[in-house]
N, C-alpha and C positions, 0 to 999 in steps of 0.2 A: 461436965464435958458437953459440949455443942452439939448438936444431933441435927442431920442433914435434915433434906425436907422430905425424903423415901423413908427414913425413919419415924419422924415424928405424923407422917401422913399414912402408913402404915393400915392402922387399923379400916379407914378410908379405903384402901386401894383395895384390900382384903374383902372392903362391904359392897365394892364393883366387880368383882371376880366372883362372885357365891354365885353357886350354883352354873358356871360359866366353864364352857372348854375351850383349847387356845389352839389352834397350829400357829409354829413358828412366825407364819406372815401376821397371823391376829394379834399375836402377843407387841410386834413391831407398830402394829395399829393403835392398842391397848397405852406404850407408851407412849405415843402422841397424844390422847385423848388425856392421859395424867399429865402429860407440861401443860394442854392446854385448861386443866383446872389448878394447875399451879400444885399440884400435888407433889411435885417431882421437880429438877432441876432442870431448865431447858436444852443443858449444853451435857446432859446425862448421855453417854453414848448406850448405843442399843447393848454393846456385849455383860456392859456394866450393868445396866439395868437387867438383863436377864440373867447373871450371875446372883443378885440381888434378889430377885422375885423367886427364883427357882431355892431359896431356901425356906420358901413357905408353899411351896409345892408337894402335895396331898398324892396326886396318884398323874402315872407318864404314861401311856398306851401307842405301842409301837406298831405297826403292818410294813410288811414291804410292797412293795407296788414297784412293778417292771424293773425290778432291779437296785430302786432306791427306797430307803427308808425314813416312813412319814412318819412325824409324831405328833399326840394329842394332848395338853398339860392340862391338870386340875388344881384350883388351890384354894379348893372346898374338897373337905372328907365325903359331903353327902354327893357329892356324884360320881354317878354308879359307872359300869363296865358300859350300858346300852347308850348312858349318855354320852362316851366318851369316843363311841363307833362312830356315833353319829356327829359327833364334831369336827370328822376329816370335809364335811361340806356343809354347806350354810341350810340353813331352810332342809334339812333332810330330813327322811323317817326311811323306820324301816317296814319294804315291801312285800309280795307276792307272796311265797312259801312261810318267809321268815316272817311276814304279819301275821300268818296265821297261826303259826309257833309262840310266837311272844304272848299272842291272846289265848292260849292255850289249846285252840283248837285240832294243834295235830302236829309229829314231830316230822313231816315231809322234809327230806332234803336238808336236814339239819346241819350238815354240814360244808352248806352255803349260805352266807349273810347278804340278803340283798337289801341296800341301799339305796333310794332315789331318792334326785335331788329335780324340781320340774326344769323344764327349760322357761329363759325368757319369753312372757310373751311375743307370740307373732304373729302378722296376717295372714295367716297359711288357711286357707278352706279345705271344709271338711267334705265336701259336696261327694257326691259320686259319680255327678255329673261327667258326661267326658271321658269317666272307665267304660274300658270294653272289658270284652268277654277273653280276648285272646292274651288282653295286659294282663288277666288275672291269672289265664295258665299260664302263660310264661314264668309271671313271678313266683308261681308257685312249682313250676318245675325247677329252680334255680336251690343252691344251699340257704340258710337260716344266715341271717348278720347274727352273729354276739359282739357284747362290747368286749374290748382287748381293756379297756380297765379290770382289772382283776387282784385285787391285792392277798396276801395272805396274813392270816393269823392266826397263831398258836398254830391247829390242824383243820384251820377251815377257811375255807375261800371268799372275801368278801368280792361280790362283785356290784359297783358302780353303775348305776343306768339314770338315763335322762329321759324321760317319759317328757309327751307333752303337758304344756302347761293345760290346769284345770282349777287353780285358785286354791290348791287344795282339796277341791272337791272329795267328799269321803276321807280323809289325813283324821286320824281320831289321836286323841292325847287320852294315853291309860291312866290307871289311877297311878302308876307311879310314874306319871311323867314324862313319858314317852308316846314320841308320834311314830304312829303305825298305819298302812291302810287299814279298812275296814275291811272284813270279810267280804265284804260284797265287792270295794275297790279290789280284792284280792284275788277275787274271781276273775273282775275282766281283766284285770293285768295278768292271769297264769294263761288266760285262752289265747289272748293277743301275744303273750310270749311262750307260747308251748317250747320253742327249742331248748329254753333252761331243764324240764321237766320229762324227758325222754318224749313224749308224744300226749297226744288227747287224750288217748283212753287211760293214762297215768293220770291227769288232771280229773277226770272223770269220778275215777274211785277216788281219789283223794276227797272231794263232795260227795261224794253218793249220802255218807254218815255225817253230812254237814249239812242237809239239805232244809234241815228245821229252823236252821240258822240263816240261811240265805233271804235277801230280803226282793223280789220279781223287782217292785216298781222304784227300790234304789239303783239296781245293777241297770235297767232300764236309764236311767238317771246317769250313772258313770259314762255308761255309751254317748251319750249325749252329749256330755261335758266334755269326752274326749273326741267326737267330734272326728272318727277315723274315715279315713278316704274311702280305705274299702268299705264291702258291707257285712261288719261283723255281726251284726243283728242277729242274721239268719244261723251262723254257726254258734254263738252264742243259744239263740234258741235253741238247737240242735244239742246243746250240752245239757242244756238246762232240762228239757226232758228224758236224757240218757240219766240226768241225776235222781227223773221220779216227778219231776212237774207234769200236769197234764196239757196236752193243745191247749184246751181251755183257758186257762193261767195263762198262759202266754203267746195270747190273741195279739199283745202289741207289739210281740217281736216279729208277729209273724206278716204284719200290717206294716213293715218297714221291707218285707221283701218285692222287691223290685223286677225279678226278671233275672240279673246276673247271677250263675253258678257259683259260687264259693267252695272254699276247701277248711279243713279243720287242722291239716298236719303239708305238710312240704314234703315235695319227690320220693311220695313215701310209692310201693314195689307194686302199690293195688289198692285202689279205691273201690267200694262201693257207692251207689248212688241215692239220698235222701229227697223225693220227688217233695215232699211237702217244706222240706227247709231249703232244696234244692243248694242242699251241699254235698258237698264227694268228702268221705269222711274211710276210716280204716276198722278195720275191724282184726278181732286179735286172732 
């Protein structure tokens, strides 16, 4: 009996899919990229083709997201649960809390999965040029943004965020295969995002017991890369010795303070005031 060209190309399409996860649009991509090696028939329509493909399909990983439900295909056995999170978006890893959990460092907040994916680059300055003093109380009397990306799975919340682009900077790949921040990316992404985390001083103790692990002149490094308008230097500094660093240590955060006031928490009922970080920060 004759055997089409998905049959006998088979083992082929198999050795392009290893180790590979598909949303629906990918998989539509997937078969363009087989007509164009001749792998497949050209006039194969998509439903046929993924009727076809999906009976060498290894593992399906479901979330809903606002309502609708997204799926992830595998057709490789060897890819796991974390790689199959992360193939709801291109280029992702997983961040803040949940980098820190993956790498064993701590079960914070475990039952939220955060995902980032960077955004394209773009010419947006990081200057701080230009900030006042009144733009920073304002914005910090105002609520926190979250993203309204929010998906769910099983009993735990993935939520979606788009950090600025940084090339990766800090994105480490574990021994099995998984890109996560680095502890240290983990940090500045939990300080710049304290509203996931209840407040600063939750972020706080979460490092206090991490503090041996944290690396000054990386975290240093991240700031840099990310390149934020405000001046997180100083509140940063301000965590970093709440965590056990001394002044000393962290001469060059404090050599990035400028003059403008900073805050560590949003519209929070009562600040106290940090004359040397010159941040208004909360106390419990």
């Amino acid at each position: 009996m004759k055997r089409d060209l998905f049959s006998k190309n088979i083992e082929k399409i198999l050795a392009l899919a290893k180790s590979k996860t598909f949303t629906s649009r990918q998989l539509n991509a997937f078969r363009n990229e087989l007509k164009d090696r001749g792998y497949i028939s050209k006039s194969m329509p998509h439903d046929l083709f993924i009727k076809r493909i999906n009976e060498y399909q290894q593992n399906q990983l479901d979330i809903e997201l606002n309502g609708d439900f997204l799926s992830v295909f595998a057709y490789d056995s060897g890819v796991d649960e974390d790689q199959m999170l992360l193939g709801f978006k291109k280029n992702s890893f997983f961040s803040m809390s949940t980098a820190l959990n993956k790498q064993g460092f701590s079960d914070f907040r475990n039952k939220f999965i955060f995902i980032s994916q960077e955004l394209s680059v773009k010419n947006l300055g990081g200057s701080t040029s230009g900030l006042t003093q009144d733009a920073i109380d304002q914005a910090f009397k105002k609520d926190y943004r979250r993203t309204s990306v929010i998906g769910k799975y099983k009993d735990k919340h993935i939520v979606f965020l788009s950090p600025k682009n940084t090339h990766g900077f800090e994105v480490i790949t574990t021994n099995s295969s998984i890109r996560t921040s680095s502890i240290n990316r983990s940090f500045v992404e939990m300080v710049v995002n304290v509203q996931y985390f209840v407040d600063s001083l939750a972020v706080i103790n979460v490092f206090k017991p991490l503090k041996d692990s944290l690396q000054i002149d990386v975290i240093y490094k991240v700031l840099k890369e990310f390149n934020y308008i405000y001046p997180y230097y100083q509140s940063v500094g301000y965590y970093l010795e709440k965590i056990g660093f001394n002044r000393k240590q962290l001469q060059k955060f404090k050599n990035e303070v400028k003059g403008l006031r900073f805050y560590t928490d949003k519209k929070a009922d009562s600040y106290q005031y940090d004359e040397y970080w010159q941040t208004y920060h909360i106390v419990a």
